[in-house]
FIFILO-820170 format. One record per atom (N, C-alpha, C): x, y, z. Coordinates in steps of 0.2 Angstrom, whole numbers, plus 5000, padded with zeros to 4 digits. Layout:
XYZ
...
//
This chain:
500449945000
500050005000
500450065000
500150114998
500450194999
500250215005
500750235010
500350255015
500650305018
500250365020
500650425023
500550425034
500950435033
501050445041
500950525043
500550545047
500550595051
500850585054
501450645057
501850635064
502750615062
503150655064
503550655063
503950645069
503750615075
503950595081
504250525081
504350505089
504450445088
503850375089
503250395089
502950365086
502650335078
502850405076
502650425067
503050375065
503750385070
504350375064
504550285064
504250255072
504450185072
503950145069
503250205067
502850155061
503050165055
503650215055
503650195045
504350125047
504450125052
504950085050
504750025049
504350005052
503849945052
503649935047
503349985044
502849965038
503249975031
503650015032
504050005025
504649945025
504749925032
505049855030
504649785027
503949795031
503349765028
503349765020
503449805016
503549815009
503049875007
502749925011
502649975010
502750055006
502650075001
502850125001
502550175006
502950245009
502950275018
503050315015
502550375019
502750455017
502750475022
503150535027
503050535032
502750625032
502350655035
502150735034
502150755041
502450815042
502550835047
502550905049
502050945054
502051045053
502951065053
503250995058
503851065062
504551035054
504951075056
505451065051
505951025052
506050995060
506250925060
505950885062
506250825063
505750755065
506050785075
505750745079
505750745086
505750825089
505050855085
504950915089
504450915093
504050875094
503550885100
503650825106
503450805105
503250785114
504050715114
504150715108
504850675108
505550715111
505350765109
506050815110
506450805115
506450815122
506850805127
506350775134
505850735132
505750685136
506150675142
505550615147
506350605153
506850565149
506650515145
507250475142
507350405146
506950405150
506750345151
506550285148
506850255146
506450155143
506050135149
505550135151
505350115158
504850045154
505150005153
504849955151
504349905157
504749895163
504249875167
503649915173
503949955170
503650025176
503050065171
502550025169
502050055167
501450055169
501550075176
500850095179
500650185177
499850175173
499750225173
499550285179
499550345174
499350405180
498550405184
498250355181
497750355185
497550295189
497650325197
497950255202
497350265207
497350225209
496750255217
496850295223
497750315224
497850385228
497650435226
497750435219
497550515215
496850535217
496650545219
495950555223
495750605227
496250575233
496250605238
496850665240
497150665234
497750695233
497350785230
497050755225
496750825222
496450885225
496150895231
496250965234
496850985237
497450925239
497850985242
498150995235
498150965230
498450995226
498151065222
497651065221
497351105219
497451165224
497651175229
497951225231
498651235232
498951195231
499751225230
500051225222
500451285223
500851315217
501351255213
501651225218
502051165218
501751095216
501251095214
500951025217
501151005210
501250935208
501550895203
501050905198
500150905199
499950895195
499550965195
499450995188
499151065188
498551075186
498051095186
497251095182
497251165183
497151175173
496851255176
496051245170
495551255175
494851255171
494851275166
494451275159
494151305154
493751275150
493251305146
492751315146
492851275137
493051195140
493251155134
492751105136
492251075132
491750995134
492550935136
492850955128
493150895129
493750895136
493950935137
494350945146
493950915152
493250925152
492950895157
492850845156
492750835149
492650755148
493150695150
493650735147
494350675149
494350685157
494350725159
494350715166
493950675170
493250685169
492850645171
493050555169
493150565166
493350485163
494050465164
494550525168
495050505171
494950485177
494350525181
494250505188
494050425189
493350425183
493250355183
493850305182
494250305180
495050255179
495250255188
495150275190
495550315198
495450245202
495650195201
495250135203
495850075203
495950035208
496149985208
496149935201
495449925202
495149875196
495549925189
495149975186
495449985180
496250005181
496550025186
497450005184
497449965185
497449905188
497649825186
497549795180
496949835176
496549805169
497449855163
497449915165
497949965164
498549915162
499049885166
499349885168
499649795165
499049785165
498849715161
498949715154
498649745151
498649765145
499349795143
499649845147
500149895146
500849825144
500849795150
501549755150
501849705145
501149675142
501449645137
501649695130
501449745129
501649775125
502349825126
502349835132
502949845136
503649825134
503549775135
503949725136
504049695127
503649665123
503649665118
504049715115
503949795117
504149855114
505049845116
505249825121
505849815123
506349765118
505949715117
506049655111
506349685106
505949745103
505849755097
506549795096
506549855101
507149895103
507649855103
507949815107
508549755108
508749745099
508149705094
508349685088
508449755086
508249815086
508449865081
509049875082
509349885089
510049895093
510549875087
510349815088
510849765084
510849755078
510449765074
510549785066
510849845065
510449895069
510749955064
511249975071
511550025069
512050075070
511950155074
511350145080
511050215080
511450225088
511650265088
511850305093
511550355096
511050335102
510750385105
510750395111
511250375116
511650395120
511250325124
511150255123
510850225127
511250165131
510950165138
511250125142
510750065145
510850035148
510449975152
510749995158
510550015163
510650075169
510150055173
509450045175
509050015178
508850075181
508350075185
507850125189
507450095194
507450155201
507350165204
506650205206
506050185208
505550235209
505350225216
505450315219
505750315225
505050345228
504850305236
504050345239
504450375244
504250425245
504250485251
503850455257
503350415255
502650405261
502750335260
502650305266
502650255270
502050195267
501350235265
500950215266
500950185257
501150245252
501350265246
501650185244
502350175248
502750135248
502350045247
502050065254
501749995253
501149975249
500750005245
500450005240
500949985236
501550015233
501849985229
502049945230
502149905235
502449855236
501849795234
501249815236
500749775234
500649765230
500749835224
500649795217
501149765213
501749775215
502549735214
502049665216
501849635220
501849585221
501249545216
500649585215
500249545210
500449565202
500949585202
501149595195
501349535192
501249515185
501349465182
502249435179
502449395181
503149395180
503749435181
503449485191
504049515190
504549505195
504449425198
505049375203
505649405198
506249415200
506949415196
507149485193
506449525191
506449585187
506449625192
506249645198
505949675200
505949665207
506349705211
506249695218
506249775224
505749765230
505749835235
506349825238
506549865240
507249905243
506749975248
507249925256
507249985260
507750035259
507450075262
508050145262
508850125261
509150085265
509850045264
509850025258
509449975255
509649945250
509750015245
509150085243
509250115237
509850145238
510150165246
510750205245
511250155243
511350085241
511750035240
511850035234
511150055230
511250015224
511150095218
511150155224
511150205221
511450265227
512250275227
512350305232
512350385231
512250415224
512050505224
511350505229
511050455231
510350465235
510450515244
511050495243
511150525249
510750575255
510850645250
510350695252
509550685252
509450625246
508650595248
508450565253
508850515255
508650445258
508250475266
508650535269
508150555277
507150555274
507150565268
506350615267
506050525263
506550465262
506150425258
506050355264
505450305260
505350255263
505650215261
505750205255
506050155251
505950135243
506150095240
505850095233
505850055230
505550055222
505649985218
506050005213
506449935212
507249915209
507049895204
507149905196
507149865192
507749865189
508249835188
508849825186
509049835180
508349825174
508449795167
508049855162
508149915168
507649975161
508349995159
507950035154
508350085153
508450165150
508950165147
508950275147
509150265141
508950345136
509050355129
508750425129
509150455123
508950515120
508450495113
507950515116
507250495110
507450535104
507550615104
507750655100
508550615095
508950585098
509450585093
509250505090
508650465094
508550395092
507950415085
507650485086
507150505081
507550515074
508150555076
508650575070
508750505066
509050485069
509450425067
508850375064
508150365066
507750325062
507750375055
507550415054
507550455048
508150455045
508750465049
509150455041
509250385040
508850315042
509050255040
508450255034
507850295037
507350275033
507350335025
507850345025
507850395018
508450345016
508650305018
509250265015
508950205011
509450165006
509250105004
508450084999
508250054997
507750014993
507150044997
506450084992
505950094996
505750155001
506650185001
506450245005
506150285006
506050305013
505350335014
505250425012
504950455012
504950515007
504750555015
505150605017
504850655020
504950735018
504050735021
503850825020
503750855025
504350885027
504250925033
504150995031
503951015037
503651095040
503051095034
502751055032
501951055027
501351025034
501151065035
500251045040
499651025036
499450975040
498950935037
498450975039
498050995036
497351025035
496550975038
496550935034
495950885035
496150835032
495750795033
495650715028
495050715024
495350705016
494850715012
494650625013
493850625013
493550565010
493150555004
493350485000
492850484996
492650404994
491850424992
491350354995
491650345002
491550375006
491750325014
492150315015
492750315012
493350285015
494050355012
494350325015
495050385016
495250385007
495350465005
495550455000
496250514998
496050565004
497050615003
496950655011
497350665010
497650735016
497750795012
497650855013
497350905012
497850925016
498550985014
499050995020
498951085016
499351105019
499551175018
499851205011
500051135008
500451145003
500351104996
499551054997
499251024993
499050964995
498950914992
498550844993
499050804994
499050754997
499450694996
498750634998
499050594990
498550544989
498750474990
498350424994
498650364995
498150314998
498450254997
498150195000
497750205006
498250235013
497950245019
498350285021
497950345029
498450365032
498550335039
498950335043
499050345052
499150415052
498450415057
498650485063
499250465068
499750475069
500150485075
500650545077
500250615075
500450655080
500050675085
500050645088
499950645098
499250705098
499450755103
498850775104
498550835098
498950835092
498650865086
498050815082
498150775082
497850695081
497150705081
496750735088
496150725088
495650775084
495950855083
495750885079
495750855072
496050845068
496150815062
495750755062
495550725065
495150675066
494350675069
494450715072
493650755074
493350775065
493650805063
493450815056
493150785050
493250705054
492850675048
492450625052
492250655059
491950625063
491950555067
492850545069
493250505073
493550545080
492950515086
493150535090
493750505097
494350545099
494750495102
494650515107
494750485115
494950525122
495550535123
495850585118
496450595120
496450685122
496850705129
497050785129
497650775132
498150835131
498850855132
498850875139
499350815141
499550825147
500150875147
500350925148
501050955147
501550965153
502150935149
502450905154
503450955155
503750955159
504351005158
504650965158
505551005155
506250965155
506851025157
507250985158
507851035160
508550995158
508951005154
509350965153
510050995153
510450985161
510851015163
511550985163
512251025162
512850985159
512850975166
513250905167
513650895173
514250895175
514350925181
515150965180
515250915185
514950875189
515150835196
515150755195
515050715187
514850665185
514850615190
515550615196
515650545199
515050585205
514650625205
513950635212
513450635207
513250615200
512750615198
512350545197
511950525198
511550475199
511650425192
511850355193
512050305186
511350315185
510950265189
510350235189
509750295189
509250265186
508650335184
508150315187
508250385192
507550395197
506950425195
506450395199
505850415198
505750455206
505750515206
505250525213
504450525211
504050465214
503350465214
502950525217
503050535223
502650575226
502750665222
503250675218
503350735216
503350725209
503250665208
503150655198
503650685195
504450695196
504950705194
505250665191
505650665185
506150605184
506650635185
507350585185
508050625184
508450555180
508650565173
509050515170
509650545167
510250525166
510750525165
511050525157
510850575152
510950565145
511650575144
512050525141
512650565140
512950625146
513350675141
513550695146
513150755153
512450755152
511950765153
511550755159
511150795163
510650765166
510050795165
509650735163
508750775161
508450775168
508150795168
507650825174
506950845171
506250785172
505650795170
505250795173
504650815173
504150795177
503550835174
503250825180
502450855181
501950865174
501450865177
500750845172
500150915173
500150945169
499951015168
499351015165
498651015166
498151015161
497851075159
498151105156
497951175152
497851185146
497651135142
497451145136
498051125130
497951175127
498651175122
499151215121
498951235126
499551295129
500451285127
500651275124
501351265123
501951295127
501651365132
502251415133
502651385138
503051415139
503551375145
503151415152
503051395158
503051445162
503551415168
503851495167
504651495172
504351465180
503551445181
503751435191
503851355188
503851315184
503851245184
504351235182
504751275177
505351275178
506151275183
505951325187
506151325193
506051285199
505551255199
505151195203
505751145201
505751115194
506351065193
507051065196
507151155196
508051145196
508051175204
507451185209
507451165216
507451115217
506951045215
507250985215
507850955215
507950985208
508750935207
509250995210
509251045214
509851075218
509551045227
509051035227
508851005233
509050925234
509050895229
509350825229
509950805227
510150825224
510950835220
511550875219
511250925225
511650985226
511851015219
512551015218
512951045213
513150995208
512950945207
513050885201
513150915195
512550955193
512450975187
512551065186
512651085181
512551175180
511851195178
511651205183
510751215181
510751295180
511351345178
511151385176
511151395169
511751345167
511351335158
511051285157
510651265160
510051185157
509851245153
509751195149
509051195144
508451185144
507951225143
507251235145
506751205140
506351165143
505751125137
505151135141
504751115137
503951085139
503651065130
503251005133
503050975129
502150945129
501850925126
501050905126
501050815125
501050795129
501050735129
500250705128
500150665122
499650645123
499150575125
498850605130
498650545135
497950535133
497750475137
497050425137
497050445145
496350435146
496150435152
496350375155
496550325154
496550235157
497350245157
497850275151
498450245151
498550225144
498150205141
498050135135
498050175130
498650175126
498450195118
498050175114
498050235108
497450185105
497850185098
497750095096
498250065089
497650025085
497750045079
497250015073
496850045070
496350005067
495850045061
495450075065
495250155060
494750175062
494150155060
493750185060
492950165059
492850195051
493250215048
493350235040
493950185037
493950145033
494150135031
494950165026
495450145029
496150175027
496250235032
495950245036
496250305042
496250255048
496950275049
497250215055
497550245060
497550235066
497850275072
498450235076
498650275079
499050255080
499650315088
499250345093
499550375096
498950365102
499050435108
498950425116
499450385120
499850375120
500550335121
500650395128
500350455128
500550485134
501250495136
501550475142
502250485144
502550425143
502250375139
502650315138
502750305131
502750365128
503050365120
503450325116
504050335120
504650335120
504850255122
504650215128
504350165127
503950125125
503550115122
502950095120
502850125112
503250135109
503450165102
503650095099
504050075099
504250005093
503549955094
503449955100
503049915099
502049915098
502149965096
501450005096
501450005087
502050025085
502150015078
502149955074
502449895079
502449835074
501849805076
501249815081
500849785081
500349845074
500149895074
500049925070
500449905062
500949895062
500949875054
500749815053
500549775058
500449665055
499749695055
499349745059
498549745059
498549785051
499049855047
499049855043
499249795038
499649775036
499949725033
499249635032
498949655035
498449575037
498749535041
499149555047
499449485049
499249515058
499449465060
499249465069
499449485073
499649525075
500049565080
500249475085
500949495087
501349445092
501049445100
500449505100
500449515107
499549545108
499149515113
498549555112
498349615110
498149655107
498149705106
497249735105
496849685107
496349725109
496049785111
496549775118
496349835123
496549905119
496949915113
497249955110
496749975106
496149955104
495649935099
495450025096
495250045091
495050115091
494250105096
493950155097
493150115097
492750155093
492150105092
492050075085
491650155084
//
């Protein structure tokens, strides 16, 4: 088939990899004028392959008033006079449940973990240098109670004897001694040995220059915006961009939270809204006080992972629409943390400043496959787990394009109908 990809992320770009290996010819079409400029850009850089419990958990509940009054608080709601904001919210609260993250989390892991498979084979064919190591990670509870919850669901998680084990306070200063300054404020946390870290942004590059190489190459149009989707008879017939038609067999939406407008227009509705999330990516002058292993603090929804000569610092969940702009208190919020935990590791007076719109599902769960039109196929809501759940979201997505079976249930991913 001819198929154009929306999205020039690491979404967009691990399903042309898929599908042009498949024997497709791939066109990739993109607003910005390079590949990994939105929600891919400076992510935490995390592979969190076994650590995929979604944001919506049964603490988040009772957390939301105090958070709603402080400036600090991890997670930010600013009202507006949008249906579909209350909608997704309302439908996030409903997720806020034991049952649905169990069902979450269920669903998530085998593509997780599938998504790591996939990664490992690309490692090793191609030549892409994006600064990745197998470094492991640590997700660290400040509360007691926080703690044991985790530890509870460490324990009904499906195969994670060997993978995955809690560590008292001792144990994480052992297996991670920069924790130092942390460890009087923590209770303990969960050790997974076997994730890992990467710069999405130079793993985004490096898929495009392989996919413009060799037999088949994939065509990309960058800085052109997609307008609409033209149909005809009922099924997918062009895209409609800023700078003319492109005509083909099928499209995938997979730019993230752009995605749903574009698709509202031919009347495909998705539960996807922009979570917007910060980065800070600061040089390290103190390398032997900076953290190997990539921590999560949970109670603060911070990350800190170690890119190269680097330290990323991400966090927090912002629900403000489509707001793009940086605003400097969340900013600052970051590099109080990382000079409250890490002292002087890094030069946080030249990080580099981001923010991004991650697009999220109220459950967690992307949504992969056909739409309800024929040749318009989806393919994002990957939320904070893009970067993970990217190779493997795309190669179940090209056997559902291609007629063949995904290696992994892919149900729960279903568009609906």
């Amino acid at each position: 088939m001819d198929i154009t990809i929306v999205g020039g992320g690491i979404v967009g770009l691990a399903s042309a990899w898929f599908l042009r290996a498949d024997g497709h010819q791939v066109t990739v079409v993109d607003a910005c004028e390079r590949v990994g400029q939105g929600a891919s850009h400076a992510n935490g850089g995390q592979l969190s392959y076994r650590y995929v419990a979604p944001l919506a958990e049964p603490g988040v509940l009772a957390k939301i008033p105090g958070w709603m009054l402080r400036s600090d608080a991890p997670i930010r709601f600013k009202p507006a006079f949008d249906r579909r904001q209350w909608a997704w919210i309302a439908q996030f609260l409903r997720a806020c449940n034991g049952r649905d993250q169990a069902a979450s989390i269920a669903s998530l892991l085998p593509l997780s973990l599938y998504s790591r498979r996939l990664m490992d084979e690309l490692r090793k064919t191609k030549d892409f240098d994006f600064a990745w190591r197998r470094n492991g990670k640590l997700v660290l509870h400040r509360d007691p109670a926080s703690f044991a919850a985790a530890r509870r669901l460490l324990a009904s998680s499906p195969g994670a004897d060997g993978e995955q084990c809690a560590l008292d306070v001792r144990g994480c200063l052992d297996v991670e001694p920069a924790l130092e300054r942390m460890a009087p404020h923590l209770a303990g946390g969960i050790h997974t040995p076997s994730e890992e870290v990467g710069d999405c942004l130079a793993l985004c590059e490096a898929l495009q220059r392989g996919l413009r190489q060799g037999p088949g190459a994939v065509t990309f149009r960058m800085s052109e915006r997609v307008e609409r989707i033209e149909l005809a008879a009922g099924r997918y017939h062009a895209l409609q961009t800023d700078r003319g038609r492109i005509r083909g067999d099928a499209c995938v939406i997979a730019n993230g939270v752009d995605g749903g407008s574009l698709l509202r227009s031919v009347g495909v509705g998705v539960p996807i809204y922009p979570l917007k999330g910060y980065s800070i990516s600061a040089p390290l002058v103190a390398p032997g006080k900076a953290p190997e292993i990539s921590i999560t603090d949970f109670q603060r929804k911070v990350v800190y992972a170690r890119i190269g000569d680097l330290l990323r610092v991400a966090g927090m969940a912002d629900i403000v629409g489509h707001d793009r702009s940086i605003r400097p208190a969340r900013i600052e919020l970051l590099k109080r943390e990382t000079a409250e935990n890490f002292g002087t590791t890094a030069d946080l007076s030249r990080a580099r400043e981001w923010c991004g719109l991650r697009p999220a599902t109220p459950s967690g769960r992307p949504i992969i496959g056909a739409s309800r039109i024929p040749g318009v196929w989806l393919n994002l809501g990957q939320g904070a787990l893009g970067f993970t759940l990217a190779a493997g979201s795309a190669r179940v997505l090209a056997d559902r394009m291609s007629g063949g079976t995904p290696a992994i249930p892919d149900a729960p991913f279903a568009p609906a109908a």
